[in-house]
C-alpha positions in Angstrom: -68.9 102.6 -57.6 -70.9 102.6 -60.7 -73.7 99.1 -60.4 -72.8 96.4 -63.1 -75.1 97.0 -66.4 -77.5 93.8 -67.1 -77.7 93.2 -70.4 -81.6 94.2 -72.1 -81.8 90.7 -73.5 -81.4 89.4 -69.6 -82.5 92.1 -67.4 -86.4 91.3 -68.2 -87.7 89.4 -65.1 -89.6 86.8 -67.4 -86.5 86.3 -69.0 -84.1 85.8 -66.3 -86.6 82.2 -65.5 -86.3 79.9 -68.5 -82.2 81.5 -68.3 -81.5 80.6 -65.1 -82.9 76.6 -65.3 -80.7 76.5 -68.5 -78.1 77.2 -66.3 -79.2 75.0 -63.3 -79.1 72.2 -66.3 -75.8 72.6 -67.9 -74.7 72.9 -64.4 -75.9 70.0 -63.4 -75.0 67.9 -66.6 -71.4 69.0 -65.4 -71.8 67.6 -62.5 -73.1 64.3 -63.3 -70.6 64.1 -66.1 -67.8 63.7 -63.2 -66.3 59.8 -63.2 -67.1 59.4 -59.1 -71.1 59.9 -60.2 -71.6 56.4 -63.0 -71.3 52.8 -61.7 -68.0 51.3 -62.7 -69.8 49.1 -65.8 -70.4 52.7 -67.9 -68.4 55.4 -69.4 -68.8 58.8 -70.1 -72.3 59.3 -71.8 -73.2 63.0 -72.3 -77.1 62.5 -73.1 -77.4 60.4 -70.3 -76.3 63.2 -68.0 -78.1 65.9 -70.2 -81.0 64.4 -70.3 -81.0 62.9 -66.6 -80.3 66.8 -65.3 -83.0 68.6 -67.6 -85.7 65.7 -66.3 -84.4 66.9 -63.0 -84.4 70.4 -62.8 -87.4 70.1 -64.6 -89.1 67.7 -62.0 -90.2 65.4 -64.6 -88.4 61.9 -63.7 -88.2 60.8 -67.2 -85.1 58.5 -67.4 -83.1 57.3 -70.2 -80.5 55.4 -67.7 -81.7 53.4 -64.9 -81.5 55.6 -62.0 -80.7 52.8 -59.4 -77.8 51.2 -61.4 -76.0 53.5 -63.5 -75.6 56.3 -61.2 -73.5 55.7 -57.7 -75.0 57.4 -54.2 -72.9 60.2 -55.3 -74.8 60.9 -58.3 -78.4 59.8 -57.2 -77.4 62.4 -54.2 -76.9 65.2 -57.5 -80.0 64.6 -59.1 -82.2 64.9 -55.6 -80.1 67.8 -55.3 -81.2 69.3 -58.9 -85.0 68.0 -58.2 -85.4 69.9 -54.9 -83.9 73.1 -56.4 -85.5 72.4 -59.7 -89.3 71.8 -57.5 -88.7 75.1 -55.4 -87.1 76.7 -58.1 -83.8 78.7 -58.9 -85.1 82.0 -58.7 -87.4 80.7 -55.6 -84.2 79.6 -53.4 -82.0 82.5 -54.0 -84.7 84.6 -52.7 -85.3 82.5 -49.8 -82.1 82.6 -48.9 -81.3 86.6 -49.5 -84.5 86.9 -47.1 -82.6 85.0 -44.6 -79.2 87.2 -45.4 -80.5 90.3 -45.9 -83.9 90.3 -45.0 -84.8 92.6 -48.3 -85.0 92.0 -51.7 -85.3 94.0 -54.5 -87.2 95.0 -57.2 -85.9 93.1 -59.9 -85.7 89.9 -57.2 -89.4 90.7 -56.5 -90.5 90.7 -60.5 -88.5 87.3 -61.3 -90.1 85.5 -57.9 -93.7 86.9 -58.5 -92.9 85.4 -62.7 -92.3 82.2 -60.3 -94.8 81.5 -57.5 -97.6 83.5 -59.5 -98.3 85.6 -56.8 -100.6 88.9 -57.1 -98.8 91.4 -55.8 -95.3 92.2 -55.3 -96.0 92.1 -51.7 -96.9 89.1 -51.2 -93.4 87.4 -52.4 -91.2 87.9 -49.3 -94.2 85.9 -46.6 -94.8 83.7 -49.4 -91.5 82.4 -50.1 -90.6 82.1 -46.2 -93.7 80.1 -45.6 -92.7 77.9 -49.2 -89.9 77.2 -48.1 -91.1 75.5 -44.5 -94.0 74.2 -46.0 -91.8 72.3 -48.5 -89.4 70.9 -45.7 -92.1 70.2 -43.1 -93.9 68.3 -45.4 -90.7 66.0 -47.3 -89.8 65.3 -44.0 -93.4 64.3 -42.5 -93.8 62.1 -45.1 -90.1 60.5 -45.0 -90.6 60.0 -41.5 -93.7 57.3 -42.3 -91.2 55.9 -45.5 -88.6 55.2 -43.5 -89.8 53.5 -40.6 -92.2 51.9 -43.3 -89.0 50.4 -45.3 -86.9 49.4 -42.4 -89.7 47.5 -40.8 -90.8 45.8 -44.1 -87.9 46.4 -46.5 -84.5 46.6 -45.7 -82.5 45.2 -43.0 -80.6 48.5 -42.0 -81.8 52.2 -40.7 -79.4 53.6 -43.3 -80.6 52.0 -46.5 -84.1 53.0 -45.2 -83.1 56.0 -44.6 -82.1 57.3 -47.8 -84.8 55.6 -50.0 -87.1 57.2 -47.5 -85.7 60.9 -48.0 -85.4 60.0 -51.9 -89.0 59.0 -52.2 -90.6 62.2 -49.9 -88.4 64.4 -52.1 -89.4 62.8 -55.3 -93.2 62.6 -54.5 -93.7 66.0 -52.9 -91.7 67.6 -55.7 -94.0 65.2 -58.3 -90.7 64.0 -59.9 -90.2 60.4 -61.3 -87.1 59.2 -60.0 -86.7 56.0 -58.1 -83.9 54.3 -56.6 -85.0 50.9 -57.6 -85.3 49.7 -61.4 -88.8 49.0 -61.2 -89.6 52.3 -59.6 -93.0 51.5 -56.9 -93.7 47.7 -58.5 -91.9 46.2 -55.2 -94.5 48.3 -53.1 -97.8 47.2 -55.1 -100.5 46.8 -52.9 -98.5 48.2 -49.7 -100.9 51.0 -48.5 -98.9 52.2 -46.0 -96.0 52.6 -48.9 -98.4 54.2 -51.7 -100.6 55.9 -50.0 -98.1 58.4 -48.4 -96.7 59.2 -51.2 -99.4 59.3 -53.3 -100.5 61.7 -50.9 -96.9 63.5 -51.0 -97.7 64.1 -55.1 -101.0 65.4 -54.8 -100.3 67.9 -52.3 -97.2 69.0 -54.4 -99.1 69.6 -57.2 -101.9 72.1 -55.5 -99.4 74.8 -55.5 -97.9 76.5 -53.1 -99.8 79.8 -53.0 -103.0 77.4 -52.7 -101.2 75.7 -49.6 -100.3 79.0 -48.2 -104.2 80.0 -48.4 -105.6 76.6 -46.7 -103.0 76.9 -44.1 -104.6 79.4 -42.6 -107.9 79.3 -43.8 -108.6 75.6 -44.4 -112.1 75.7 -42.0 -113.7 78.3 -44.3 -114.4 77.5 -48.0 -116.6 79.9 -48.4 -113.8 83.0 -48.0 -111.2 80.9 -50.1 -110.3 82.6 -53.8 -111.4 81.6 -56.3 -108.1 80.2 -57.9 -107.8 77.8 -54.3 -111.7 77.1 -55.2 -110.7 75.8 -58.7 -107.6 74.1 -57.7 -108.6 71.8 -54.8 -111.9 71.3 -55.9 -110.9 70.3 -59.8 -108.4 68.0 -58.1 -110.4 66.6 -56.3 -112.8 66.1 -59.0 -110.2 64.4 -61.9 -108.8 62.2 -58.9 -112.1 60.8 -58.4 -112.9 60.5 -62.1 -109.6 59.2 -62.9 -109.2 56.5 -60.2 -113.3 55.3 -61.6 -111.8 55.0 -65.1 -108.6 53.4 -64.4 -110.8 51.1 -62.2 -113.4 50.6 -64.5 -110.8 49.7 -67.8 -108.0 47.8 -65.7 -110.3 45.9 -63.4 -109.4 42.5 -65.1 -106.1 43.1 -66.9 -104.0 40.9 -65.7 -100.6 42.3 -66.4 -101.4 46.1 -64.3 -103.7 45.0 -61.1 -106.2 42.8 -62.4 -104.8 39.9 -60.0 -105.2 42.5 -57.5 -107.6 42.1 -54.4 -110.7 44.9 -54.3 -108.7 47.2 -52.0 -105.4 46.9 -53.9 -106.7 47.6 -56.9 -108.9 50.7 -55.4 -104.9 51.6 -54.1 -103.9 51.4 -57.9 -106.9 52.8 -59.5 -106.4 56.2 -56.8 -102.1 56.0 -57.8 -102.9 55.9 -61.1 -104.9 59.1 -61.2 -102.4 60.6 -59.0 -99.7 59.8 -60.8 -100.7 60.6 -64.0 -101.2 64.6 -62.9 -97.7 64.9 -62.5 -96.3 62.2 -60.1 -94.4 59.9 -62.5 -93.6 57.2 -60.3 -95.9 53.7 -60.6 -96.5 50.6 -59.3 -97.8 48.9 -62.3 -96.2 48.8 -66.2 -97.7 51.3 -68.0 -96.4 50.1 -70.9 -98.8 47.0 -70.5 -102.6 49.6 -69.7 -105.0 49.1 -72.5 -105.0 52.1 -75.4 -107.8 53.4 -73.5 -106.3 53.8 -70.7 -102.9 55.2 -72.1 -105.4 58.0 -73.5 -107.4 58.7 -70.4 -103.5 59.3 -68.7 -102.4 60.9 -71.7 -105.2 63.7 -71.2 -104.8 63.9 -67.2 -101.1 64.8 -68.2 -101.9 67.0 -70.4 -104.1 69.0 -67.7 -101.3 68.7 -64.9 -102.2 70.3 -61.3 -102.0 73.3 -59.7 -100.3 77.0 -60.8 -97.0 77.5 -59.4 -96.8 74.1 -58.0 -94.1 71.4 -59.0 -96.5 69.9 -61.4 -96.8 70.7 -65.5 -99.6 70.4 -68.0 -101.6 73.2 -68.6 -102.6 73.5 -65.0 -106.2 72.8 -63.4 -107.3 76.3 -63.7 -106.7 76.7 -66.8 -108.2 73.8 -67.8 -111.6 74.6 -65.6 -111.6 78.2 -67.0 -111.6 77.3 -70.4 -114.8 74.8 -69.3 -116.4 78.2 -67.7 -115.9 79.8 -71.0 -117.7 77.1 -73.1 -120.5 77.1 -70.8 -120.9 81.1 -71.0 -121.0 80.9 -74.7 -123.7 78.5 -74.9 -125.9 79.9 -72.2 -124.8 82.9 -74.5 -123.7 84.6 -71.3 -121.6 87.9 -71.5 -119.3 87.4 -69.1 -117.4 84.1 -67.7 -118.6 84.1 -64.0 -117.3 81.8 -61.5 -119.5 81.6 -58.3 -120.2 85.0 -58.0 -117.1 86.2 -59.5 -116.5 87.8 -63.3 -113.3 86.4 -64.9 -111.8 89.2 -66.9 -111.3 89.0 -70.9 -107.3 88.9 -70.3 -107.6 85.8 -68.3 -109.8 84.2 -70.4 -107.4 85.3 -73.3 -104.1 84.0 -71.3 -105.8 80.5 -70.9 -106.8 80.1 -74.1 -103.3 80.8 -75.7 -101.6 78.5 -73.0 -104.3 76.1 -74.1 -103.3 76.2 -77.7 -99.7 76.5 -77.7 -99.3 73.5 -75.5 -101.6 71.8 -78.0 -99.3 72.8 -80.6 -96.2 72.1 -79.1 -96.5 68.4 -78.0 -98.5 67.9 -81.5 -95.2 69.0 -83.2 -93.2 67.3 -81.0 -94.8 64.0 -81.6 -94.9 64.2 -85.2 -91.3 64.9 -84.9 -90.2 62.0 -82.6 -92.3 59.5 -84.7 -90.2 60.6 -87.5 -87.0 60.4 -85.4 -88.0 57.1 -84.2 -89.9 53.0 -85.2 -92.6 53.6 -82.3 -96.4 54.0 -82.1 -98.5 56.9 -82.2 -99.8 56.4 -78.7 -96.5 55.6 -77.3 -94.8 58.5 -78.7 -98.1 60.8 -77.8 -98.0 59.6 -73.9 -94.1 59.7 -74.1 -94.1 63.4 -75.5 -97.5 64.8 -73.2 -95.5 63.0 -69.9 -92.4 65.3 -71.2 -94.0 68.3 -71.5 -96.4 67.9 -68.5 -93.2 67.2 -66.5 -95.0 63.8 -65.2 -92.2 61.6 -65.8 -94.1 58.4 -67.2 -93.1 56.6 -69.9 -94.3 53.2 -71.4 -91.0 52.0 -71.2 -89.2 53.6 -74.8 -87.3 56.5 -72.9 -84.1 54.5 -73.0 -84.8 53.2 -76.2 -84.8 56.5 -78.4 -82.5 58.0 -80.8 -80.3 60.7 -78.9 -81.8 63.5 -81.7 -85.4 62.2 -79.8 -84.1 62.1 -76.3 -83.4 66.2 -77.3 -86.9 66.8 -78.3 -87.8 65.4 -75.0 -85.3 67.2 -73.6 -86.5 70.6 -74.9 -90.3 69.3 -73.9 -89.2 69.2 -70.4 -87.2 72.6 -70.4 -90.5 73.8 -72.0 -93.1 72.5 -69.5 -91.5 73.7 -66.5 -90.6 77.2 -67.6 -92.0 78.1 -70.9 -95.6 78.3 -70.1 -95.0 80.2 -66.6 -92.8 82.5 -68.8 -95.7 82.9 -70.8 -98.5 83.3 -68.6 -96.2 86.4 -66.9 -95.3 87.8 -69.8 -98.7 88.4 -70.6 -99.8 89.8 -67.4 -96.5 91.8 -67.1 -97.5 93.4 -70.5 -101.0 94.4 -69.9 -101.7 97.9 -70.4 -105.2 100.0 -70.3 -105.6 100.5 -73.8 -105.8 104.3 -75.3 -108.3 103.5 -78.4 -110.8 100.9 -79.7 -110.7 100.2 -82.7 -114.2 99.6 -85.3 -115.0 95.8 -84.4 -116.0 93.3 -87.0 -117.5 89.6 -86.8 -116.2 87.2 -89.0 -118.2 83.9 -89.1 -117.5 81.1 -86.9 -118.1 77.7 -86.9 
């Protein structure tokens, strides 16, 4: 029996990951498109269940419905189901589950999961994605565990309405998507450590990455052997958590409409959710829509940077954000290699950052030019609307809802891009590399 024939324009492993999250989409904006999913108040509305299932696939949590009233249980229950696909990834799951089935996987399988995770080598995928997989379950349900009894003791007056916002929230946190099940997403919890803190935690431990997790799983006691993509990640998100939560701190210590009203240690709570968030998180506690500019533009940037490779978060990701710092300080030491620690980052890394860099600056520049055309709102609005789309962060200042459908597209397309477009990218270009045959004669045009 002959093997079905995959057509060329599919059969490319970097290809088959932006094509199969189109599909997860358009499945899911089936799905929520059913009657039993909307509130009895609201009819069929195609965007809304477009847009809802590309912000969930995605992980983003950008909403232009309110989650909590216009979907039913049955339809909050589809988008958790799209975000913990969507955070482990299509590709990711099918995997997972031939390793379970079959044990073996196979080449192609092995291409499209290392495009993925960002693993090395091809075999690394099969240990990786059987310890993603229980990493990702043990820690949703670790942290649901402290929600729950959390909400029913505080909350809610049954375990089963506990319950469920408790599995919503771990899911949404650890999977740094925005979705909440009440209108006012965390605002009800303001101030409530033992509320914020967990899953503030959830978020940042989502966004290091799996194959970082993996690593400090079994070597956590011994930062000195730890590579040098785990040293980038945990120490640069260490280092913007600390510097965001000062600066939060610092410019919405007395605003009264975010957490200036706040005591010391609430507003130290806020100050540390706020720079959480803000790397990919999406949910809040306080209106952004009421920060200072200043603010909006320090969270605008921290978006922009995102968290760790392969993890659920989006921006640009910390290490390319930290390598691209490593490069500027080469050239003016006038150093000929980038060196990290004792480590020489090679030219096609450097090369691979800097074109993620750029097209990412490119793309949400476009985009914003376009959806300030398409719509009556501010510059800053629109450029922290657009970054949060394309760093999958899910915040908003409040004017998702109140966009043109043409504008809810871009945002759409934003989304689609930040979760797959620059990992298709990245692998493409490391897929490609190739020992050149030749040099050519070099010549130095003048810079600056």
């Amino acid at each position: 029996m002959r093997r079905p024939v995959i057509p060329a324009a599919i059969a490319h492993p970097v290809r088959l990951l932006p094509l199969s999250f189109l599909a997860l989409i358009l499945v899911g904006t089936l799905l929520l498109l059913l009657p039993f999913t909307r509130t009895g108040p609201y009819e069929l509305d195609f965007m809304a269940a477009f847009f809802t299932s590309g912000s969930a696939v995605t992980v983003t949590g950008l909403a232009n419905v309110d989650t909590a009233t216009y979907w039913t249980p049955a339809g909050q229950a589809i988008i958790l189901f799209l975000v913990e696909v969507g955070g482990l990834g299509i590709i990711a799951m099918a995997t997972v589950l031939g390793l379970f089935i079959g044990g073996r996987l196979g080449l192609r399988t092995r291409l499209v999961a290392q495009a993925d995770m960002h693993v090395v080598s091809l075999g690394e995928v099969g240990p990786l994605f059987r310890r993603v997989l229980v990493m990702m379950l043990g820690f949703q349900a670790a942290f649901a565990a402290v929600l729950v009894v959390r909400y029913r003791g505080s909350y809610y007056d049954d375990w089963a309405t506990s319950l469920w916002h408790g599995i919503f929230d771990a899911v949404m946190a650890f999977n740094n998507a925005g979705f909440s099940l009440n209108s006012d997403s965390l605002t009800q919890y303001a101030g409530d450590w033992l509320v914020i803190a967990p899953i503030s935690l959830a978020v940042f431990i989502g966004a290091m990455g799996f194959p970082v997790l993996a690593e400090l799983f079994s070597g956590w006691r011994t930062p000195s052997r730890w590579t040098i993509h785990t040293r980038l990640t945990v120490w640069g998100s260490v280092l913007l958590l600390v510097l965001g939560a000062l600066t939060f701190l610092a410019l919405e210590w007395s605003n009264p409409a975010t957490f200036g009203d706040y005591s010391v240690g609430n507003k130290i709570l806020s100050g540390l959710e706020g720079s959480v968030m803000t790397r990919s998180g999406g949910l809040n506690s306080f209106d952004w829509g009421e920060v200072r500019p200043e603010s909006l533009s320090v969270g605008t940037v921290l978006m922009f940077i995102g968290g760790g490779s392969a993890s659920t978060a989006g921006g640009i990701k910390i290490t390319t954000f930290l390598l691209l710092a490593y490069v500027i300080v080469a050239e003016l030491r006038g150093d000929p290699q980038v060196t990290v620690g004792v480590r020489a980052i090679g030219s096609a890394v450097v090369r691979t950052s800097l074109t993620i860099a750029l097209l990412a600056v490119m793309i949400v520049t476009s985009a914003t030019m376009l959806v300030m055309l398409l719509s009556d709102f501010t510059f800053e609005d629109v450029l922290f609307e657009c970054t949060s789309a394309f760093a999958t962060a899910g915040l908003s200042t409040g004017i998702t809802g109140e966009l043109p459908a043409s504008a809810q597209a871009v945002l759409v397309g934003l989304m689609f891009i930040g979760r797959v477009g620059t990992i298709a990218a990245a692998s493409a270009f490391v897929l490609r590399r190739r020992a050149p045959r030749y040099h050519r004669p070099e010549e130095q045009p003048i810079i600056g």
